[in-house]
N, C-alpha and C positions, 0 to 999 in steps of 0.2 A: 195333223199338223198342216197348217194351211202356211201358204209362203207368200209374201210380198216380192216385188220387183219394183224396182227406182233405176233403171240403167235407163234415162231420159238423152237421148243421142248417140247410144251406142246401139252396135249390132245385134248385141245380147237378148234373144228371145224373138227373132225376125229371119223364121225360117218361112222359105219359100212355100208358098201354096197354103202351111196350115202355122200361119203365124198365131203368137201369142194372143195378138193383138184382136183375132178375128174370132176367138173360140169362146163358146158364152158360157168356161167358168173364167174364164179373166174378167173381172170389174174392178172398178175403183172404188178401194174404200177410204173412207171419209174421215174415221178414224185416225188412221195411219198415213193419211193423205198420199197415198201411193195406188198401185195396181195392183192387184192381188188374184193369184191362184186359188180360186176357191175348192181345185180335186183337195183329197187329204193323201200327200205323197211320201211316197217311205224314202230311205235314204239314199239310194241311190236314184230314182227317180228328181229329187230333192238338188241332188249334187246335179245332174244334168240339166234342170230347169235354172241354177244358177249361173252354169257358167255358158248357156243360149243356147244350146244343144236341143230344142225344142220341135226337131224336124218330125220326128215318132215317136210323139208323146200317145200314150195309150190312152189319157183319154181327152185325148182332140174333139171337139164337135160345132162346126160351124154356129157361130152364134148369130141368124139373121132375123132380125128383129120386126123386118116387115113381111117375113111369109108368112102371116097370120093376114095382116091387113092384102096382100097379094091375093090370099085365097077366099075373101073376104069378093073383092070386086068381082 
């Protein structure tokens, strides 16, 4: 079960250091025209990614996009 997120100016899902926002399974999909959690999260995990609780999400992982190009130069 993959989850979507639409809370667009709220605090929900902007926890310090390993926000939502920074972890590279969140993209946006195109679809659903929203952001989406792409782990597949069980129900409690589920319940705590809705209501922003996102600070130790088990599977957080920085998603930087240019340390390929970084290690490249």
């Amino acid at each position: 079960m993959t989850v979507s997120q639409n809370f667009q100016g709220s605090s929900a899902g902007k926890a310090s250091g390993d926000s939502c926002e920074t972890c590279l399974y969140y993209e946006y999909d195109e679809e659903y025209d929203c952001d989406t959690c792409l782990m597949d999260l069980d129900e409690d995990e589920m319940r705590l990614f809705l209501i922003g609780h996102t600070r130790s999400c088990p599977y957080y992982k920085f998603g930087d996009e240019y340390s390929v190009v970084r290690h490249q130069i």
